[in-house]
C-alpha positions as CSV (number, residue, x, y, z in Angstrom):
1,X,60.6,125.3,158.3
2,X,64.0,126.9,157.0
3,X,63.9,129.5,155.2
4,X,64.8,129.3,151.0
5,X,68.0,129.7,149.9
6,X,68.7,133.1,148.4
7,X,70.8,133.0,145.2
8,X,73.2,135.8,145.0
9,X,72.3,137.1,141.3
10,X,74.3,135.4,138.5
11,X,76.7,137.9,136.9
12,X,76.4,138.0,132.9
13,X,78.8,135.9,131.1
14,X,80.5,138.2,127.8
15,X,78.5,138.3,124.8
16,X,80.9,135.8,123.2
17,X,80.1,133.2,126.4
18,X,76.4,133.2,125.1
19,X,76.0,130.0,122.8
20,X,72.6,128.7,122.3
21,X,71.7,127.1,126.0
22,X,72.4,123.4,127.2
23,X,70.2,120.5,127.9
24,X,69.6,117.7,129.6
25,X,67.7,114.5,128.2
26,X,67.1,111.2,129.8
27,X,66.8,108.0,131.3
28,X,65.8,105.7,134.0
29,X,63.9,106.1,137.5
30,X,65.5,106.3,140.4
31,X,68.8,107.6,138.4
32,X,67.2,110.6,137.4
33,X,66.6,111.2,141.5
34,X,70.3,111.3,141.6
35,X,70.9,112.9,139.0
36,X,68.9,115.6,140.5
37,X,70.5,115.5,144.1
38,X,74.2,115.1,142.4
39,X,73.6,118.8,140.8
40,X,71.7,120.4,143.9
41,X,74.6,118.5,146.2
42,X,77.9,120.2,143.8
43,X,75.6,123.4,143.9
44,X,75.2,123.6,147.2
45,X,78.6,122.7,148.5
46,X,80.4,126.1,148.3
47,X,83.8,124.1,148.8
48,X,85.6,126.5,146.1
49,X,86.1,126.2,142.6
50,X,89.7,123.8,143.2
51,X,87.5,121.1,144.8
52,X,84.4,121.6,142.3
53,X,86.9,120.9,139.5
54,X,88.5,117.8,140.9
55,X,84.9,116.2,141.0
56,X,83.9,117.7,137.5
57,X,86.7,116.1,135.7
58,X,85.2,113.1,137.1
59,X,81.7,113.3,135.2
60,X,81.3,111.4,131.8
61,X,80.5,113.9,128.7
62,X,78.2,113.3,126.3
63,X,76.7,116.1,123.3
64,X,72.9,116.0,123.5
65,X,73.0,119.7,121.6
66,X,74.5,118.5,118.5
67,X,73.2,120.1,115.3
68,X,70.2,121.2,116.9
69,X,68.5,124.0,115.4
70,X,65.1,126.0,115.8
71,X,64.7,125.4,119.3
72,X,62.8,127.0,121.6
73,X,63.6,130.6,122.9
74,X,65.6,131.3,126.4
75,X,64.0,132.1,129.7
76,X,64.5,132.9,132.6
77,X,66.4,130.6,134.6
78,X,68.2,127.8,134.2
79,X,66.5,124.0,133.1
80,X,67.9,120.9,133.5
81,X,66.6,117.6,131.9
82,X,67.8,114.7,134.0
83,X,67.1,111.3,133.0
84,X,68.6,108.0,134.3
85,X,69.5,104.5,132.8
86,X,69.6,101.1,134.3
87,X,73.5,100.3,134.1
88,X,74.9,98.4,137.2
89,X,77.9,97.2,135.6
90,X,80.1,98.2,138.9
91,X,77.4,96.7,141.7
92,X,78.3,92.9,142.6
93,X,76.4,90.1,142.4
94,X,75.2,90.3,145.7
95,X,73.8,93.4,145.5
96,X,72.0,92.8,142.4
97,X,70.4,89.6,144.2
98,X,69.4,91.0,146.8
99,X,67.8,94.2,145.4
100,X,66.5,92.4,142.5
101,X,68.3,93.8,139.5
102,X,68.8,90.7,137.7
103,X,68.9,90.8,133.7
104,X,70.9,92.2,131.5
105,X,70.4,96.2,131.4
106,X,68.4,97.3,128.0
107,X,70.6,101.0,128.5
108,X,67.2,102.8,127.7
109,X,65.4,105.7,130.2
110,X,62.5,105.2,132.2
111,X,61.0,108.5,133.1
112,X,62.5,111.6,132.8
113,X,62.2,114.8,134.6
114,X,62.7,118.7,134.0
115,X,64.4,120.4,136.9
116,X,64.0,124.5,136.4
117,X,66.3,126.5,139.0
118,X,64.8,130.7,139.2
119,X,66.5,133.2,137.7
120,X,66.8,134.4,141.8
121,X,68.3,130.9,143.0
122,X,65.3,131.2,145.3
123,X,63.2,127.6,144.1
124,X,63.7,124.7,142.4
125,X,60.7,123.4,140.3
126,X,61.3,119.6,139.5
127,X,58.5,118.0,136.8
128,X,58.5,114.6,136.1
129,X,57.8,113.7,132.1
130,X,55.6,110.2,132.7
131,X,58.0,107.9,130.5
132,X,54.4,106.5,128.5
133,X,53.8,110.1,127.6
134,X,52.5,110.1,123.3
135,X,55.2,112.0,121.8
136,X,55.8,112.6,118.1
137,X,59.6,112.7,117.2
138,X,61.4,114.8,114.5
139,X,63.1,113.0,111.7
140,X,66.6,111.7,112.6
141,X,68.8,109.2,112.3
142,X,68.4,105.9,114.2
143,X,71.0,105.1,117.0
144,X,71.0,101.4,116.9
145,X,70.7,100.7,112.7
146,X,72.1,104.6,111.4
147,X,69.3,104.8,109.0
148,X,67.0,107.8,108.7
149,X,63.5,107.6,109.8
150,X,60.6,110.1,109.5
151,X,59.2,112.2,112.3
152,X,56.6,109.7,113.8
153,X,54.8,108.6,116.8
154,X,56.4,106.9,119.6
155,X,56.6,106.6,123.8
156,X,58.6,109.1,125.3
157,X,61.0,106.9,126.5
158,X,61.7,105.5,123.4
159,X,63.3,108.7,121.9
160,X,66.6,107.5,123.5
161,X,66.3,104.3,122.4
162,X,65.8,105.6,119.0
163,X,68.3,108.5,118.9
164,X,69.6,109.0,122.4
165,X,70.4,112.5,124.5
166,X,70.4,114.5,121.2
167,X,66.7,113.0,120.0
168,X,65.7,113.4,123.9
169,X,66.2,116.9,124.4
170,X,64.7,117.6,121.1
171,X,61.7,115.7,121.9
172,X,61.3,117.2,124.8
173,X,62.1,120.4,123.8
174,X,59.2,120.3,121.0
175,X,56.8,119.0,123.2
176,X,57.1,121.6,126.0
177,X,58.4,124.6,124.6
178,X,61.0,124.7,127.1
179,X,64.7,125.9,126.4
180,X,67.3,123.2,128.2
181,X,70.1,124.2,129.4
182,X,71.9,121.5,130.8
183,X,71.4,117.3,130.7
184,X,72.0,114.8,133.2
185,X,72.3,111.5,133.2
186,X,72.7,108.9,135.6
187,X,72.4,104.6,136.6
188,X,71.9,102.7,139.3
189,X,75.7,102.8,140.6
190,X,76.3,106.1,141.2
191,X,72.5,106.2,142.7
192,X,72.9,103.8,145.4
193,X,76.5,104.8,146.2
194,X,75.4,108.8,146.6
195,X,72.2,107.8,148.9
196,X,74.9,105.6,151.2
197,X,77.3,108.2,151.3
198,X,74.8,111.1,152.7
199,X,74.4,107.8,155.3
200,X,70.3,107.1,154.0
201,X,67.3,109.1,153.5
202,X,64.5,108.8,155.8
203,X,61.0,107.8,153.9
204,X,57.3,108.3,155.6
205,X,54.6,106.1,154.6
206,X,50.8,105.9,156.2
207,X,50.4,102.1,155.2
208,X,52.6,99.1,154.1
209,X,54.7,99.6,151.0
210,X,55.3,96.1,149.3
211,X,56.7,95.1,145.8
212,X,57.8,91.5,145.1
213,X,59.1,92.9,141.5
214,X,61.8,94.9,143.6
215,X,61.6,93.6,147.0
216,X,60.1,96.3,148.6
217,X,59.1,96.1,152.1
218,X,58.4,98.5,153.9
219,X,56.1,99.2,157.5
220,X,53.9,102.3,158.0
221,X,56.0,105.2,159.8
222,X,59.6,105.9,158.9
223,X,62.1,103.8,157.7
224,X,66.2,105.0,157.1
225,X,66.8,103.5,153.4
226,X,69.9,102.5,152.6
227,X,71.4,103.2,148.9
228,X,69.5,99.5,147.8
229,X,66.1,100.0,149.6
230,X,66.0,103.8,148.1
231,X,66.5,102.2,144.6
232,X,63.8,99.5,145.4
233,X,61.3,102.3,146.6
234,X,62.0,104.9,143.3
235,X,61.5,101.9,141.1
236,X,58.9,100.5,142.3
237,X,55.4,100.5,140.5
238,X,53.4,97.7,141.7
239,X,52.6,99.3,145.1
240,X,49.4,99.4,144.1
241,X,47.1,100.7,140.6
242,X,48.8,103.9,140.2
243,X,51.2,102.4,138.6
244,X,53.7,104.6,137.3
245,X,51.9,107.4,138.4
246,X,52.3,106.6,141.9
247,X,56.0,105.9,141.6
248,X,57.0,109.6,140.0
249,X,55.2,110.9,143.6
250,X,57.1,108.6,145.1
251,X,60.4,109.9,143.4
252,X,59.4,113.7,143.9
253,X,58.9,112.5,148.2
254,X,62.6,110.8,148.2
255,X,63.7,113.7,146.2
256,X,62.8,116.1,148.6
257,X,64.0,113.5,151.4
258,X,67.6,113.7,150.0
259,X,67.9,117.1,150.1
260,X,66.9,117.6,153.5
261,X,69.4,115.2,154.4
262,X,71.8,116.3,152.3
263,X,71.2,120.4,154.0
264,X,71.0,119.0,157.2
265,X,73.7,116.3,158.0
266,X,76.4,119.0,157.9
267,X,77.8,117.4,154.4
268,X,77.9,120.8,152.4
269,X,80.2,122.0,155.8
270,X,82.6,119.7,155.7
271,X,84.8,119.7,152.4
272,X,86.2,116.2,152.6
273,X,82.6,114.1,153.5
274,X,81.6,116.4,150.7
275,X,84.2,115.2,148.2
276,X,83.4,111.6,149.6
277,X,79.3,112.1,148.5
278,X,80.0,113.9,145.6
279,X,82.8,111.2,143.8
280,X,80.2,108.4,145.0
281,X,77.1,110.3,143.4
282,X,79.2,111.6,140.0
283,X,81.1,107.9,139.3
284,X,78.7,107.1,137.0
285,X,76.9,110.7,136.1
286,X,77.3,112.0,132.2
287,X,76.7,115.7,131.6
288,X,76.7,117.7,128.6
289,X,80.4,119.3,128.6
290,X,79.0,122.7,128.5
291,X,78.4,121.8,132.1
292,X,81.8,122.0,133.9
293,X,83.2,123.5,137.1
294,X,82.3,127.7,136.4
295,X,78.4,126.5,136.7
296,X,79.5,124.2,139.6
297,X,81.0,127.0,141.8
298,X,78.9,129.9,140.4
299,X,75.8,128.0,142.0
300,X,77.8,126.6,144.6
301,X,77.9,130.2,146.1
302,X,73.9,130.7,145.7
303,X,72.6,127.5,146.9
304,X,74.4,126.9,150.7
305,X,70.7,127.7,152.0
306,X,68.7,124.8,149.9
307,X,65.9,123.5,151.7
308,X,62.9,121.2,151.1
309,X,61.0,124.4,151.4
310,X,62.5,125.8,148.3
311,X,61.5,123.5,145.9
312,X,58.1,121.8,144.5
313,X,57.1,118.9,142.8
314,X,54.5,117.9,140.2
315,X,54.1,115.8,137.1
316,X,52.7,116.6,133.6
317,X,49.2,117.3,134.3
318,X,47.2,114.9,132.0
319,X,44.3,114.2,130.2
320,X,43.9,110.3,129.4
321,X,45.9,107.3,131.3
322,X,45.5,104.4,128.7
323,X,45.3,105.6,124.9
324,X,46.4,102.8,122.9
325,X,48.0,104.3,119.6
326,X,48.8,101.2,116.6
327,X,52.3,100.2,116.6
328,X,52.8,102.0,119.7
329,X,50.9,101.0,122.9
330,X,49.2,102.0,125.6
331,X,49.9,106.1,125.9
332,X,49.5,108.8,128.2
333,X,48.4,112.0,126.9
334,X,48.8,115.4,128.5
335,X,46.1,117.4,129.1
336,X,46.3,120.3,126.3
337,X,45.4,123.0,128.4
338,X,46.5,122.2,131.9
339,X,50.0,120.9,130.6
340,X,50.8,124.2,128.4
341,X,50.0,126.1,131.2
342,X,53.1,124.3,133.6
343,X,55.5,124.6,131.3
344,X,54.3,128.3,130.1
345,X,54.9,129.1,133.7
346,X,58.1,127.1,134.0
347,X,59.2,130.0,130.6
348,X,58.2,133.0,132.7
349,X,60.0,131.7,135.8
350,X,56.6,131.5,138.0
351,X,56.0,129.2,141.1
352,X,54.1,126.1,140.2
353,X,53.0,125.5,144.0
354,X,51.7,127.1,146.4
355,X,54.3,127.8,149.3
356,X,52.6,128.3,152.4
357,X,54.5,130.3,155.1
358,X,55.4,129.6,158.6
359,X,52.6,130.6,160.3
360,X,50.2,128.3,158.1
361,X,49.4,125.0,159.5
362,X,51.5,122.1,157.7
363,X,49.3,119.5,155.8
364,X,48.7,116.1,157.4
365,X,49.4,113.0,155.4
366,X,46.2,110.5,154.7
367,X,46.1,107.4,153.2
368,X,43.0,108.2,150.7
369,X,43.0,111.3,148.8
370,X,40.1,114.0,150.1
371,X,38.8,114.1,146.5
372,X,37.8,110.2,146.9
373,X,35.9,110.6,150.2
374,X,32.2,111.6,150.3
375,X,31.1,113.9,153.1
376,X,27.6,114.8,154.3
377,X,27.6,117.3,157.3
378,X,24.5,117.9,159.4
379,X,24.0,119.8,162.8
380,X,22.6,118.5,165.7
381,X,19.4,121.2,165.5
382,X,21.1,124.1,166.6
383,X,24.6,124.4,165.1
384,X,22.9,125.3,161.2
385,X,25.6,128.1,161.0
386,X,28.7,126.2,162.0
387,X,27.9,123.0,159.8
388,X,27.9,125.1,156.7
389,X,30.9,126.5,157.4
390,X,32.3,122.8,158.5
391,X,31.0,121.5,155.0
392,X,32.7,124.9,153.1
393,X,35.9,124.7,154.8
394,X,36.4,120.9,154.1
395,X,34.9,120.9,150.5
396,X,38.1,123.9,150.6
397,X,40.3,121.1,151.9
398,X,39.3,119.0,149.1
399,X,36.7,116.8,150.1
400,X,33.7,115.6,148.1
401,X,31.3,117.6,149.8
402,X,27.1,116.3,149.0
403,X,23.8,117.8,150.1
404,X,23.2,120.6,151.8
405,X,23.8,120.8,156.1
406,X,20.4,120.1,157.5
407,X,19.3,118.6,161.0
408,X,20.6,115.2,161.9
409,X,17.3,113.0,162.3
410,X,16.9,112.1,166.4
411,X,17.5,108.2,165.1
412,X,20.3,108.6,163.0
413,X,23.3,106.7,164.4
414,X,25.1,110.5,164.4
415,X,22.4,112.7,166.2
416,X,23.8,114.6,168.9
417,X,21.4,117.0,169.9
418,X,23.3,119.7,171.8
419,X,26.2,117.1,172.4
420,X,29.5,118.8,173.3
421,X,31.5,116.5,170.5
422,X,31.2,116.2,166.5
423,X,30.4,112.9,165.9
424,X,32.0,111.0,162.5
425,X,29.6,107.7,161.5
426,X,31.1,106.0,158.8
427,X,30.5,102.5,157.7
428,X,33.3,100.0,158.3
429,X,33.6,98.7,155.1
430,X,35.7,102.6,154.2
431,X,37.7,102.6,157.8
432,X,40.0,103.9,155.8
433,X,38.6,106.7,154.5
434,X,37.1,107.7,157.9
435,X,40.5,107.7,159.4
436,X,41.4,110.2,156.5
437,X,39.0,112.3,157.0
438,X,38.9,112.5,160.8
439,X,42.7,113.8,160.5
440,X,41.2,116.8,158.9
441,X,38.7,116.8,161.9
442,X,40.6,116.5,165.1
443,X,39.1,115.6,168.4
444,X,36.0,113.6,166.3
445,X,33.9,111.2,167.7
446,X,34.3,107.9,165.6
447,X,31.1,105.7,165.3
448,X,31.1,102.9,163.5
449,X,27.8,102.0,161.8
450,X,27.5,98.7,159.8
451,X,25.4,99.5,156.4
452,X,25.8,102.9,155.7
453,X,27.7,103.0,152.8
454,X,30.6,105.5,151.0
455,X,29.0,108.7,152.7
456,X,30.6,109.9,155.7
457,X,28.6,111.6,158.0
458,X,29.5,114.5,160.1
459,X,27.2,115.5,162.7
460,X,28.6,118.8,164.3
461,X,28.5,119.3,168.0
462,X,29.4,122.1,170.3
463,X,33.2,121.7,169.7
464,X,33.0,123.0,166.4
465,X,36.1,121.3,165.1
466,X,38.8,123.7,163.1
467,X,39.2,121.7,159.7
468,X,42.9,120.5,159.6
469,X,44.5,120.6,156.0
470,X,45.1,117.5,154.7
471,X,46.9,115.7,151.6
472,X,46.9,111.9,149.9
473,X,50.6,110.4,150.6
474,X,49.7,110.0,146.5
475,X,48.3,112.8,145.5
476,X,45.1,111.8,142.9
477,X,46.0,112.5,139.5
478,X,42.9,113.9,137.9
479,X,42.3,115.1,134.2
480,X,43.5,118.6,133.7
481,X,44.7,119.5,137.1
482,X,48.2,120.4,138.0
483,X,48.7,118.3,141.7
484,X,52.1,120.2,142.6
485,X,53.5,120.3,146.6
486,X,56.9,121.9,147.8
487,X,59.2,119.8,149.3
488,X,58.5,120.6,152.9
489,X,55.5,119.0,152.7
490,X,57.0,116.1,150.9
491,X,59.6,115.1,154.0
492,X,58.8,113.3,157.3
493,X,57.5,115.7,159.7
């Protein structure tokens, strides 16, 4: 693991410099990914401010901050809201074929996400706002008639539709409590011409990913995506029942894929591949004009160390996933204790995940998330002390640990007696969850026994395996918890 970046501290700007901070607000999917790598990229470049302001004059300007008023206090740090749109006005008609972007675009945002940087340059916190989340909008006027409507309830991603960046941030704003500072806004152009240019972004995946609605394909193991196939895998979210949920983890893993590559393919070195990436990522890229080359070469200096290890991922804890609302939909609503809680720590500049050091064993990827997996761990009549502290140390892990560690019965399918190896007997019908749990046990003893049902059952033996952390590729997303995972743990091993 590298170690984080360290931020030389930002020097004060003059009193008359200090206008009310910038935001962000936002579109579509995988555009907000590159929104996201287009800023860290510029920031971490350190080519010198001549180079940062050829690119910057290059980035469209819009004014998401106009006659905004009451909004929330400044902390510390620096927030971006980065949001991306479905234009592909300058891909051709073979690319739209064959990575299924066919129709006309609707211009509207998708998901959106909140990018905090520390005060010390020393992590980047990126939380994704689920694009279903219930929101309530202030009154305002109406981009696409002009007339004035009411505050009233609405999707999130419909507050752009309604009354663009400027409605966005405000949303947003209201709803977390957060101060942005800058917005970002990107489409699927620049997107697929930035992951090219950085030469692809290598994705893991512990089983098949496939999509017909995007023409996603891809094997277990790692695959090098090309700008198209990294569109196809941020978009996609018919992978399987998580929906939309699944795809914001999947965005947060390529996120933290890109900047690995981006930190390690000797891009942020080399001035001229770095003007090459850069033009390709900001072609298409709006910003709010307070955002302009100073900020690009004032971070520029503070982030050459980026890593996946400095940054961490997580999305809106919540508390329902369907909540139909009249006139509305089907909403998501965030969990109102949980939720406050993230962004109250995003205010006081606080980690949201826990960042393990060198020393500590990385997380293996499973297919099933521990919490779905029941475990029942017994002894073989003579190991009483070392089950319980099997059972305690992978309940820790976060396993679904039942009963209490007793004797294995002399019949049962996973008696060992004083048998040198922990036996795992799990019914075939949940291979899958055996698998995932015996990569938290390794050097188990599968046996397969037809019948048993959901319960695995650990028998341990004189090994006394060391429990192995583990982690769902998708992490579950249950009510109230915040699921959050730095980028290290997020790229291919």
């Amino acid at each position: 693991m590298t170690a984080p970046f360290r931020f030389p501290r930002r020097a004060r700007r003059p009193a008359a410099r200090r206008e009310p901070r910038r935001v962000p607000a936002g579109p579509r999917w995988g555009l907000r990914i590159g929104a996201v790598a287009s800023v860290l990229l510029l920031a971490a470049s350190g080519v010198g401010h001549a180079m940062v302001t050829g690119v910057e004059t290059g980035i469209g300007r819009v004014d998401p901050f106009q006659g905004m008023s009451n909004r929330p206090g400044g902390g510390d740090g620096l927030n971006f809201l980065v949001v991306g749109t479905d234009g592909r006005d300058k891909l051709t008609a073979q690319e739209k074929r064959r990575y299924h972007l066919g129709g006309e675009p609707c211009h509207c945002t998708d998901t959106l996400m909140l990018v905090h940087l520390s005060a010390d340059r020393d992590r980047a916190s990126v939380i994704s706002l689920p694009r279903d989340s219930y929101a309530e909008v202030p009154a305002h006027t109406d981009a696409a008639t002009g007339r004035q409507r009411p505050q009233h309830a609405i999707k999130l991603n419909a507050a752009y539709a309604e009354g663009g960046p400027n409605l966005t941030v405000r949303t947003v704003e209201h709803m977390t409590g957060v101060h942005i500072d800058h917005y970002l806004e990107v489409d699927f152009t620049s997107f697929m011409r930035g992951v090219d240019a950085v030469g692809g972004v290598e994705i893991c995946t512990v089983r098949p990913l496939h999509d017909s609605y995007t023409g996603l394909d891809l094997p277990v193991g790692t695959s090098r995506l090309n700008g198209g196939q990294a569109l196809q895998y941020v978009r996609s979210r018919h992978v399987d029942g998580s929906a939309d949920l699944g795809r914001m983890q999947r965005q947060q893993r390529f996120l933290a894929a890109l900047i690995h590559r981006i930190t390690s393919s000797g891009v942020l070195m080399n001035p001229v591949r770095f003007k090459g990436v850069a033009d390709a990522m900001l072609g298409s890229v709006r910003a709010d004009s307070g955002f302009g080359a100073a900020d690009l070469a004032d971070l520029g200096q503070a982030m050459r160390g980026f890593s996946p290890s400095s940054s961490e991922f997580t999305s809106v804890p919540l508390a329902s996933l369907a909540q139909p609302v009249p006139g509305v939909g089907s909403t998501v609503r965030w969990d109102p204790v949980a939720a406050p809680a993230l962004f109250r720590a995003i205010r006081e500049d606080r980690p949201i995940a826990a960042h393990h050091g060198p020393a500590q064993a990385r997380a293996t990827v499973v297919d099933v998330p521990p919490g779905r997996i029941q475990v029942r761990v017994d002894h073989g009549g003579d190991r009483a002390v070392q089950a319980a502290k099997v059972a305690e140390e992978l309940h820790a892990t976060g396993f679904a640990t039942v009963g209490a560690p007793s004797a294995a019965a002399p019949s049962a399918p996973s008696a060992l007696g004083s048998a040198p190896r922990t036996v795992l007997a799990y019914d075939p019908r949940w291979d899958r969850s055996a698998r995932s749990l015996a990569a938290a046990l390794p050097g188990v003893q599968l046996r397969p026994v037809a019948g048993q049902g959901p319960v695995m059952r650990v028998t341990v033996g004189r090994d006394r395996p060391a429990v192995h952390r583990v982690r769902a590729e998708e992490p579950d997303q249950k009510p109230g918890g915040i699921a959050a995972i730095t980028g290290d743990e997020a790229v291919c091993p």
